[in-house]
C-alpha positions, 0 to 999 in steps of 0.5 A, spaced: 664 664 744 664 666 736 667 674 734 663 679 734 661 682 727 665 689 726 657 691 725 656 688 731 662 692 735 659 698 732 653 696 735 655 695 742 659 702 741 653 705 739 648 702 745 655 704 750 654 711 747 646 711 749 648 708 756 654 712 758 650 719 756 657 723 757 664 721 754 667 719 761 660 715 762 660 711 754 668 709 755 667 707 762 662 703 759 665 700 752 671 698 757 667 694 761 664 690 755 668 690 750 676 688 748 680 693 746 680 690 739 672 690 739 673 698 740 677 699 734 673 694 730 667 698 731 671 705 730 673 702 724 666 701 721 662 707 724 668 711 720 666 708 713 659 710 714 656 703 713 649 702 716 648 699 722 642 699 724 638 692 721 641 685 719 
């Protein structure tokens, strides 16, 4: 399976976040779907306020 892009991470945190409606809701959904690192990936990215939306 390839990495996922740190963008990529962000995304699936953000969908999490959409899914899980409520804080217990978007972490049980991002422990289900991602790694611990994917999760610390996508932290990282959202903090440096790149884009995430687009290719």
């Amino acid at each position: 399976m390839a990495r996922k892009t740190d963008k990529q991470c962000a995304q699936q945190a953000l969908a999490a976040a959409i899914v899980g409606k409520t804080k217990s809701g978007t972490k049980q959904a991002m422990n289900v779907t991602m790694t611990r690192d994917e999760m610390q990936r996508a932290q990282a990215y959202l903090k440096s306020g790149k884009p995430v939306t687009g290719h």
